[in-house]
C-alpha positions in Angstrom: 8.0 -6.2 -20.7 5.4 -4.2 -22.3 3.3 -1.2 -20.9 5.5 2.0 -19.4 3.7 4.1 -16.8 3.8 8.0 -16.5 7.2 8.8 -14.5 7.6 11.0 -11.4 10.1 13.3 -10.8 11.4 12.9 -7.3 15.0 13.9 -5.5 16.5 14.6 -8.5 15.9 11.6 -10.4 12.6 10.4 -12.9 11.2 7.1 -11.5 9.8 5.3 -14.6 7.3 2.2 -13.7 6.3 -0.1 -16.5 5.0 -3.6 -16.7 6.9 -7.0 -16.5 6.2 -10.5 -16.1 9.3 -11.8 -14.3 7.7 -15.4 -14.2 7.4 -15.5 -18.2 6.6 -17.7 -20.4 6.4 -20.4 -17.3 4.1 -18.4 -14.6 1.3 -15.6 -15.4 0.9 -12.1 -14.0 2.7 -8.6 -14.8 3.5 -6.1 -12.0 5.2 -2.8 -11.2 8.8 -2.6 -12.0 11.0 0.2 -11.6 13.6 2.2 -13.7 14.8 5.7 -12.6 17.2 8.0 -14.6 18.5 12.0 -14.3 18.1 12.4 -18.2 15.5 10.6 -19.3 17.4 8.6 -21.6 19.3 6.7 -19.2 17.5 4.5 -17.3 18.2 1.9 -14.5 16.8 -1.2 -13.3 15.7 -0.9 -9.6 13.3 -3.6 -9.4 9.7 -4.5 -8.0 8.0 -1.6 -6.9 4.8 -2.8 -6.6 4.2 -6.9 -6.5 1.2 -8.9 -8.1 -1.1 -11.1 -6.0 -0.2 -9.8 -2.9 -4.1 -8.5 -2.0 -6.4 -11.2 -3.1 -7.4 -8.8 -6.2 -5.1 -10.5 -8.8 -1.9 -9.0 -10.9 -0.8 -5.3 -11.4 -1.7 -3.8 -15.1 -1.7 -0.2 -16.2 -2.1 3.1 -14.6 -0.7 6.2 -13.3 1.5 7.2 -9.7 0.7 11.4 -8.8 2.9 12.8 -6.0 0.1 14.0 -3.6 1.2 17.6 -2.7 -2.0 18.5 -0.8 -2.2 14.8 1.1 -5.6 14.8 -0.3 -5.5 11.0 0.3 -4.4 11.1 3.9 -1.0 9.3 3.3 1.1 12.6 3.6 2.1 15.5 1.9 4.2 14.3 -0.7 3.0 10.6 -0.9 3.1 9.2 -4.3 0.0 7.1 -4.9 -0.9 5.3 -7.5 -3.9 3.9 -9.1 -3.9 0.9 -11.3 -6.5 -2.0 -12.5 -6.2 -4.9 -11.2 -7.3 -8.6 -12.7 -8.3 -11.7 -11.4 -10.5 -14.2 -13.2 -10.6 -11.6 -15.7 -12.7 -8.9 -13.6 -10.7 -5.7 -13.9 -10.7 -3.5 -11.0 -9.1 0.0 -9.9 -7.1 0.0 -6.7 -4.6 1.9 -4.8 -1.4 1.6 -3.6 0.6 4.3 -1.5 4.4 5.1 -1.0 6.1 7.0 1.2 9.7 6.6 0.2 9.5 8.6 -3.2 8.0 5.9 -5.2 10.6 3.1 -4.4 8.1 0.8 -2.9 4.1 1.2 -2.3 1.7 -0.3 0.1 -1.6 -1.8 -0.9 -4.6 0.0 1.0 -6.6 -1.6 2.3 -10.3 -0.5 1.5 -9.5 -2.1 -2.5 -10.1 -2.2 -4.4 -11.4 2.0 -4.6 -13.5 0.9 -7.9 -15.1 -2.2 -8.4 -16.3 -3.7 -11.7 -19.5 -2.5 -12.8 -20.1 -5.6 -14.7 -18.1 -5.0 -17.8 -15.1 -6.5 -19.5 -12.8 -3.9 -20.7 -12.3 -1.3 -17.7 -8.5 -0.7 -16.6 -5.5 1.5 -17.3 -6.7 4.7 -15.2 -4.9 7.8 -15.8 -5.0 10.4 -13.4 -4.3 14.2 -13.6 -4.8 17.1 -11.4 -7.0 20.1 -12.5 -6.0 22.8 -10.6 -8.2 25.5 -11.7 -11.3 22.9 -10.2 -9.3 21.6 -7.3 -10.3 18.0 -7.8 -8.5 14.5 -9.0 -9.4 13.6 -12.8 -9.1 10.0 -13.8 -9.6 9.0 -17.7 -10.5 5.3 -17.6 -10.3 2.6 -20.8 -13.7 1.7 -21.2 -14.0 -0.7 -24.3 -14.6 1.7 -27.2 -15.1 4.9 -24.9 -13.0 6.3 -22.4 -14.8 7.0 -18.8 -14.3 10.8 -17.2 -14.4 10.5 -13.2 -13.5 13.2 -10.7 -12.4 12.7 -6.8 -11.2 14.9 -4.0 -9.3 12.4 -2.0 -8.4 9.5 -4.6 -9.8 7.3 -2.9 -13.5 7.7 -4.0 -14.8 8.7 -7.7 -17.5 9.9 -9.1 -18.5 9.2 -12.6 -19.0 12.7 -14.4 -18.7 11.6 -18.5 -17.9 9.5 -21.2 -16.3 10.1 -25.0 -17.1 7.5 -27.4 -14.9 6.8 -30.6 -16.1 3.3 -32.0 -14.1 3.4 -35.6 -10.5 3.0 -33.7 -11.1 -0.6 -32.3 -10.3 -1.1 -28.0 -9.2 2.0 -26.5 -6.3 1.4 -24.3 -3.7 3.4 -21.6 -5.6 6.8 -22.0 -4.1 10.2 -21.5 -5.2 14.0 -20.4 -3.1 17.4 -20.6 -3.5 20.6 -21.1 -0.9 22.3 -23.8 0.3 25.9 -24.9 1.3 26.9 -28.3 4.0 29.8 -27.1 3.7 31.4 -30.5 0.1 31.7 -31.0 -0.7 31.8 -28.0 -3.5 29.2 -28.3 -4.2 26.6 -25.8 -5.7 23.7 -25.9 -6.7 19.8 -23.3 -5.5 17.2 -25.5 -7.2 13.9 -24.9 -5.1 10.8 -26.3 -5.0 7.0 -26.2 -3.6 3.9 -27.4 -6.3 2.8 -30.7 -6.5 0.9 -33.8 -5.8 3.1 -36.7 -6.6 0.4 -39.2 -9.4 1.9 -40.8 -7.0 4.8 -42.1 -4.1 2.3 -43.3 -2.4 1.9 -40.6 -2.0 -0.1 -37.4 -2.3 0.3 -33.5 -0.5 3.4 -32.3 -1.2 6.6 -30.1 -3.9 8.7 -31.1 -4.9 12.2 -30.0 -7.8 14.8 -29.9 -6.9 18.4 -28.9 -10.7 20.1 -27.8 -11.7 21.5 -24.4 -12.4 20.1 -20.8 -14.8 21.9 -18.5 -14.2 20.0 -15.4 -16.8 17.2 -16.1 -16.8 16.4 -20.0 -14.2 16.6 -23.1 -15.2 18.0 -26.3 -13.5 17.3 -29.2 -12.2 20.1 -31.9 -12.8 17.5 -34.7 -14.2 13.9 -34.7 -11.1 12.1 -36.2 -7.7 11.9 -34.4 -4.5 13.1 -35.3 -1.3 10.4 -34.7 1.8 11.4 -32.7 3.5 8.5 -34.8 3.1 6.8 -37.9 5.1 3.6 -37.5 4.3 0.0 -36.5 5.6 -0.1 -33.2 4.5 2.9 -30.7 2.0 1.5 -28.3 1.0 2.4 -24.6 2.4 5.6 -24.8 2.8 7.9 -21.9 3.5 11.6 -21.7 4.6 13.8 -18.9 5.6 17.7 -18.1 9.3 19.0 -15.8 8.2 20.4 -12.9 11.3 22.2 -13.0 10.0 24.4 -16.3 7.1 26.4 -14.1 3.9 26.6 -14.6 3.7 28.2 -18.0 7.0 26.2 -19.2 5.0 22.8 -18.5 2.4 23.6 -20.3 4.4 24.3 -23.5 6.7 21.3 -23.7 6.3 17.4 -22.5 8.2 14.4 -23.6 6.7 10.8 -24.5 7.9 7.3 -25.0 6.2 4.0 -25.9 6.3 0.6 -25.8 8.0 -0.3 -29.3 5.7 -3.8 -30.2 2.7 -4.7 -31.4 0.5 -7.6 -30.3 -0.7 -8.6 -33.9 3.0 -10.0 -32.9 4.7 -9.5 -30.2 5.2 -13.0 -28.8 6.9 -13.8 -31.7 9.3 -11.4 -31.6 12.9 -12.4 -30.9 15.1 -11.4 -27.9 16.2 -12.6 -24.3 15.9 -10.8 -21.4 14.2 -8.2 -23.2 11.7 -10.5 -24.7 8.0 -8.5 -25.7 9.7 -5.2 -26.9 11.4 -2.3 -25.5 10.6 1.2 -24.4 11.5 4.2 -27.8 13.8 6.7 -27.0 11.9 9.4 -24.8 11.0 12.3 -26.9 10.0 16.2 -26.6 6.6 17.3 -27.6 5.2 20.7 -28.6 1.9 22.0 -29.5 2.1 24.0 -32.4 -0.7 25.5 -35.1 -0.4 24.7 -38.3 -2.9 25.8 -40.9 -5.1 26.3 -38.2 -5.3 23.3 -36.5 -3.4 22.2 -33.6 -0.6 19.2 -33.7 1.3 17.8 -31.5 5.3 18.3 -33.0 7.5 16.1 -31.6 11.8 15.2 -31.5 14.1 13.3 -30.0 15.1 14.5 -26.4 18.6 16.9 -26.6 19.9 15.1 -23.4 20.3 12.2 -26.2 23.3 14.4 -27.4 25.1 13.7 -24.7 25.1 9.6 -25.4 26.1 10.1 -28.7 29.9 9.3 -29.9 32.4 11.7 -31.9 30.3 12.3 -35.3 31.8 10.9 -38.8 30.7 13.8 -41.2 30.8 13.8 -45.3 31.2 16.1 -47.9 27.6 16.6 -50.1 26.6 14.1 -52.6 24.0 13.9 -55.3 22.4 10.5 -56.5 21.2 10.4 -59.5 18.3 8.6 -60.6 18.5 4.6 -60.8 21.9 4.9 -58.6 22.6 2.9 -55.4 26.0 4.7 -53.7 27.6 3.4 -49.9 27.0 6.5 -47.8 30.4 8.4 -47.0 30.1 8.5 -44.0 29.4 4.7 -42.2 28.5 3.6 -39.0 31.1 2.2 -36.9 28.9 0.6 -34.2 25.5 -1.4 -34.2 23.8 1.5 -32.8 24.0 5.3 -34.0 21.8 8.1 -35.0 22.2 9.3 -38.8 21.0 12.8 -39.7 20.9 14.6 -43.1 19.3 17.3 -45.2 17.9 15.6 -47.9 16.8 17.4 -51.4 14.1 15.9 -54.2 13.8 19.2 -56.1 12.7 16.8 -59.4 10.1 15.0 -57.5 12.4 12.1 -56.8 12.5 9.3 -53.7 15.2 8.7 -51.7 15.7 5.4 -50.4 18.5 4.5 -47.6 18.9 0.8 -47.1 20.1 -0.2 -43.3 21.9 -3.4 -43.4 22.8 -6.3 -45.5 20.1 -8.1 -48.0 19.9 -11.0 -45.8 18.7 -8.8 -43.0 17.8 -4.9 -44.1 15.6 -1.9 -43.5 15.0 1.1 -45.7 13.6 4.3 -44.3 13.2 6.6 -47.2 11.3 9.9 -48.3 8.8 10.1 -51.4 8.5 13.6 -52.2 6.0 13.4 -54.9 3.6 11.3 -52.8 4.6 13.8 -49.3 6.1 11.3 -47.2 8.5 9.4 -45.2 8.5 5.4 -45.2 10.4 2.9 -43.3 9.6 -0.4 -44.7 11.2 -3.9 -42.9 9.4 -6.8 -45.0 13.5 -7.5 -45.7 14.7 -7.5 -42.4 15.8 -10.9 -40.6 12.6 -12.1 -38.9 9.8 -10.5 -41.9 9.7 -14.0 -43.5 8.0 -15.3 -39.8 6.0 -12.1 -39.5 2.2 -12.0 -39.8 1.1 -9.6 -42.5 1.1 -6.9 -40.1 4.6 -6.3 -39.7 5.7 -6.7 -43.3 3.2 -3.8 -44.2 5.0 -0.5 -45.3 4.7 2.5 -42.7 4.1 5.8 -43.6 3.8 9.4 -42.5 3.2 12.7 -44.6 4.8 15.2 -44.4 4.8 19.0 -45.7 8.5 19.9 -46.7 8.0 21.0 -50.7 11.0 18.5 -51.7 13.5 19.2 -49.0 13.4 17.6 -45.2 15.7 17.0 -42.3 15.9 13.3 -41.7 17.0 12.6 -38.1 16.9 8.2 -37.7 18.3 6.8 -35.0 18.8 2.7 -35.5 20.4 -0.2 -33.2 19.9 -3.8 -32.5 16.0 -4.2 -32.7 14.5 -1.0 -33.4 14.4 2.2 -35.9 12.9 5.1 -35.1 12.7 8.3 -37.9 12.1 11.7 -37.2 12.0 14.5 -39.3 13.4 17.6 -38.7 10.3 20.3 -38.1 9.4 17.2 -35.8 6.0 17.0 -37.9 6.4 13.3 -38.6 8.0 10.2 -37.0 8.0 6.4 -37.7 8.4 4.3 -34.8 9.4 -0.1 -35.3 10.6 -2.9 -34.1 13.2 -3.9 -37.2 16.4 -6.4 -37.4 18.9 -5.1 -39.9 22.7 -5.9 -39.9 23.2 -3.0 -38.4 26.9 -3.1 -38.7 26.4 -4.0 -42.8 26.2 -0.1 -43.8 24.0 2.4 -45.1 23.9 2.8 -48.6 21.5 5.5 -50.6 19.0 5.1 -53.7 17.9 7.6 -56.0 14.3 7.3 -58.3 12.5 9.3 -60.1 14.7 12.2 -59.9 18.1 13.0 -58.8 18.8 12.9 -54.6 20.8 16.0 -53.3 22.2 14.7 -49.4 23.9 17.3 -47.5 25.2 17.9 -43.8 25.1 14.0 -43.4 26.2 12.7 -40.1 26.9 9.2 -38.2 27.3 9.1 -34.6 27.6 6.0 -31.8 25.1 5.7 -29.6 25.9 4.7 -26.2 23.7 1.4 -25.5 22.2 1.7 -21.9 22.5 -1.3 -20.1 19.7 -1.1 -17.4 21.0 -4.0 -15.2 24.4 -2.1 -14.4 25.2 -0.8 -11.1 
């Protein structure tokens, strides 16, 4: 599996699309499968929703499903339609495809495709938005090292309007467009994002953003570089999404996001079964906030995760002191759980925790002299078979003056880190011994660990009835 596609909410339930080639590694072609879930954590299996080769036009990649309210596109109020590229002979090509039983299974139309190659090779993964104070259709389209602005009344035909160019961040990919409310300032703000190469500032691929301002036909950044939504290795394709259920004015402050945890630098190599190419991260709330005058994107797990979480094991406060390596009181009892903790460095000390065993470990850790978090996997079980890529140490700063809320939730093929204030996160792909233990390091400076907590996670099986 690899790319996820922006859910709907219909009847009760999210329906979450995302790409799978159920013919790999023998046969070729991804297309629309679906998952749906009433928390957003729990998700389902419910199968094809929309099928590859079926129209002549070649397999089913990214893009984005609207519920059309207004039946701008003639199917019905209440349609959901969706837009995605389509490939054959590698020609990339927008087309259509419209269901009428709440986004279970979709119909090809039959004037595709609705936007034909122009003659280039990079030209898919449409994303498509509403503006309501314009009345029209908005669709951000991956366009090689731009991203293409085209508007439409009927989804069905598009006009090209603009174009915003970035060429330092490699192939722009699975684009975004929202408009966001910071409740306490009051500020607000479009926030243009997509899937890019961050290499050029140390890192890898991952989800970047640009908060600025859209008028209807163009987008205008507030600064030329991006900010990240995640620091790790392994938070790709991203989508994000409001509640219809929060209003008007609650969807604009709050959406949640999830990715595609995997990276191609390798993810054929990666090891797993059914799962095989990655998995979808834990979906997770996002708010717009200013900080020192600039506008981020903060961002946590979701709180209906809570509610899959087992009976916590809790521990008394510790301090490690400098050069020290101490088991954690309180353990994990399953392969996966979520460990939280108040962690001090009021010497200018690092923390290190070590997930695992030596044979197969992960540390995730907290430098408070150089401002950041780390999670670092060139130990785990498959590093040794990695490309350089994945053995590279992840990193995202953070502003907590030596003392943080580490919130790092860990199971069979992933870790993902969050801190508190929700200013940071580091998203991977890791293999430790999960079962092996957590034990703490000290360096530098003593390590003051306090309100630590170990819970079970509940591990969704997808395929279950």
């Amino acid at each position: 599996m690899n790319d996820p596609q922006r859910p709907v909410f219909v009847d009760g339930e999210w329906r979450l699309y995302y790409l799978y080639n159920a013919d790999y590694p023998e046969g070729n072609g991804t297309e629309w499968h679906l998952a749906t879930s009433t928390d957003m954590v729990t998700w389902k299996n419910r199968g094809v929703a929309i099928e590859k080769y079926r129209n002549g036009l070649g397999d089913i990649l990214t893009g984005s499903a609207v519920i059309d309210e207004r039946n701008t596109a003639g199917f019905g109020a209440g349609a959901i339609i969706a837009l995605t590229t389509q490939q054959d002979d590698g020609v990339q090509r927008q087309s259509l495809f419209s269901s009428t039983d709440g986004g279970v299974t979709f119909q090809n139309y039959e004037g595709n495709p609705v936007m034909d190659n122009p003659g280039t090779t990079d030209w898919r993964d449409p994303k498509i938005v509403w503006d309501d104070a314009r009345e029209q259709w908005v669709m951000v389209l991956a366009e090689g090292e731009r991203l293409g602005f085209y508007t439409s009344p009927n989804l069905r035909e598009w006009t090209y309007v603009s174009d915003f160019v970035r060429t330092e961040y490699g192939l722009l990919e699975c684009p975004d467009l929202f408009e966001m409310v910071d409740p306490d300032s009051g500020r607000r703000t479009w926030v243009l994002g997509a899937s890019a190469d961050a290499s050029r500032e140390g890192g890898t691929t991952g989800f970047a953003y640009w908060t600025g301002a859209w008028d209807g036909e163009r987008f205008t950044a507030d600064a030329d570089e991006p900010q990240w939504l995640d620091g790790g290795a392994d938070f790709y394709a991203a989508v994000t999404w409001d509640d219809p259920r929060d209003g008007d004015e609650g969807r604009l402050e709050r959406r949640f996001a999830l990715g595609w945890i995997n990276n191609w630098a390798y993810a054929r190599d990666l090891p797993g079964g059914s799962w095989q190419g990655g998995s979808l991260s834990t979906t997770r709330e996002i708010v717009l906030r200013e900080i020192d005058g600039r506008l981020r994107l903060l961002s946590q797990p979701v709180a209906a995760l809570d509610a899959r979480q087992g009976e916590s094991v809790t521990a008394p406060d510790l301090t490690v002191a400098p050069g020290e390596i101490v088991d954690l009181p309180a353990q994990p009892r399953t392969g996966a759980y979520r460990l939280r903790a108040q962690v001090d460095a009021p010497d200018g000390g690092e923390l290190r925790l070590r997930f695992g065993s030596a044979d197969a470990e992960v540390t995730v850790g907290y430098d408070s002299e150089a401002g950041v978090i780390f999670l670092d996997r060139r130990q785990d079980a498959v590093a040794d078979a990695m490309p350089e890529t994945y053995r590279e140490i992840r990193t995202a700063p953070v502003d907590a003056d030596g003392s943080l809320v580490l919130d790092i939730l860990v199971d069979a093929s992933s870790v993902e880190v969050f801190t508190g204030d929700g200013r940071a996160s580091l998203t991977s792909a890791a293999y430790a011994d999960a079962r092996a233990g957590v034990t703490a390091e000290a360096s530098g400076g003593a390590i003051g660990i306090r309100d630590l907590s170990v819970a079970p996670l509940a591990v969704n099986d997808p395929n279950a009835p």
